[in-house]
N, C-alpha and C positions, 0 to 999 in steps of 0.2 A: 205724743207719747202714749202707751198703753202700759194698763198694767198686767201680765201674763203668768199664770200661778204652772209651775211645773214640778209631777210630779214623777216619782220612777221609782224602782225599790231600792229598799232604805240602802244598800250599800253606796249608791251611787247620790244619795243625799246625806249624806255623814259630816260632809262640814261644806263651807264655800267655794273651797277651791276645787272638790268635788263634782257641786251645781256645774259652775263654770267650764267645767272640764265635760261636761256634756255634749255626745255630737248629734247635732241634730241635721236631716233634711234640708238641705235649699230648695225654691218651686220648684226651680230651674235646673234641668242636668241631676237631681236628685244629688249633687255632692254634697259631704259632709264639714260642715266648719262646727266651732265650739262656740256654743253659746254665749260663751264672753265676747266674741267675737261680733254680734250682731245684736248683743242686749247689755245692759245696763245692768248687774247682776247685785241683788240684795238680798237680806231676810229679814223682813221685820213683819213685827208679831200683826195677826188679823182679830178682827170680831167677829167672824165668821163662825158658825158652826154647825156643825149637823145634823139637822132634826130625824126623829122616826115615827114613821107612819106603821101601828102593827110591826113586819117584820123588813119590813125597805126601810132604806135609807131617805134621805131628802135634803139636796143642799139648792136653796134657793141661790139664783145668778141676777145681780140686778145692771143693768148697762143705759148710758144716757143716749138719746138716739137724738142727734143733729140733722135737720134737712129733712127728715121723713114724718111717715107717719106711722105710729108704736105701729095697727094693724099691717100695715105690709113689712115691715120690719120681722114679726112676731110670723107672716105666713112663711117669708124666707129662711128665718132658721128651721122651723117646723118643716119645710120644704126640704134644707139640706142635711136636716138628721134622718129623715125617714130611710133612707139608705144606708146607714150606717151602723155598722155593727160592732156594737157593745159587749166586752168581753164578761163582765157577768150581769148579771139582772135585766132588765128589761131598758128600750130606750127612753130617756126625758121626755118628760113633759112638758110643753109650754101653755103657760097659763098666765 
């Protein structure tokens, strides 16, 4: 099991049945199921919160790595964000 944080604009997070009623992406065929559908759907409260650096944001990510090792784990992400493009600011960093 994972835990997965989804986020979207606030109309379509307004309450639970809301979340759930989300359609997301399969790999496969790109077709659309509802979130409840394929997840376990909650909200409970985090300790998570968001620092700032100057005028950027900063949300630390922290993940257990089973089987490997932190550096090639750490090159892979850094590897499959370098492509990807981020709708404002700049992309993460891994550190």
């Amino acid at each position: 099991m994972y835990d997965v944080w989804v986020w979207s604009k606030p109309k379509a997070r307004e309450n639970l049945t809301s979340i759930k009623e989300l359609l997301i992406d399969t790999p496969k065929d790109f077709v659309h199921v509802r979130l409840d559908e394929v997840a376990d759907v909650s909200v409970k409260p985090t300790p998570d919160s968001i620092e700032h650096e100057g005028l950027s944001r900063r949300h630390d990510v922290g993940a257990n790595v089973r089987g490997r090792d932190l550096g090639s784990v750490v090159a892979d992400v850094q590897r499959r964000l370098k492509d990807v493009k981020f709708r404002w600011g700049t992309a993460p960093r891994c550190s």
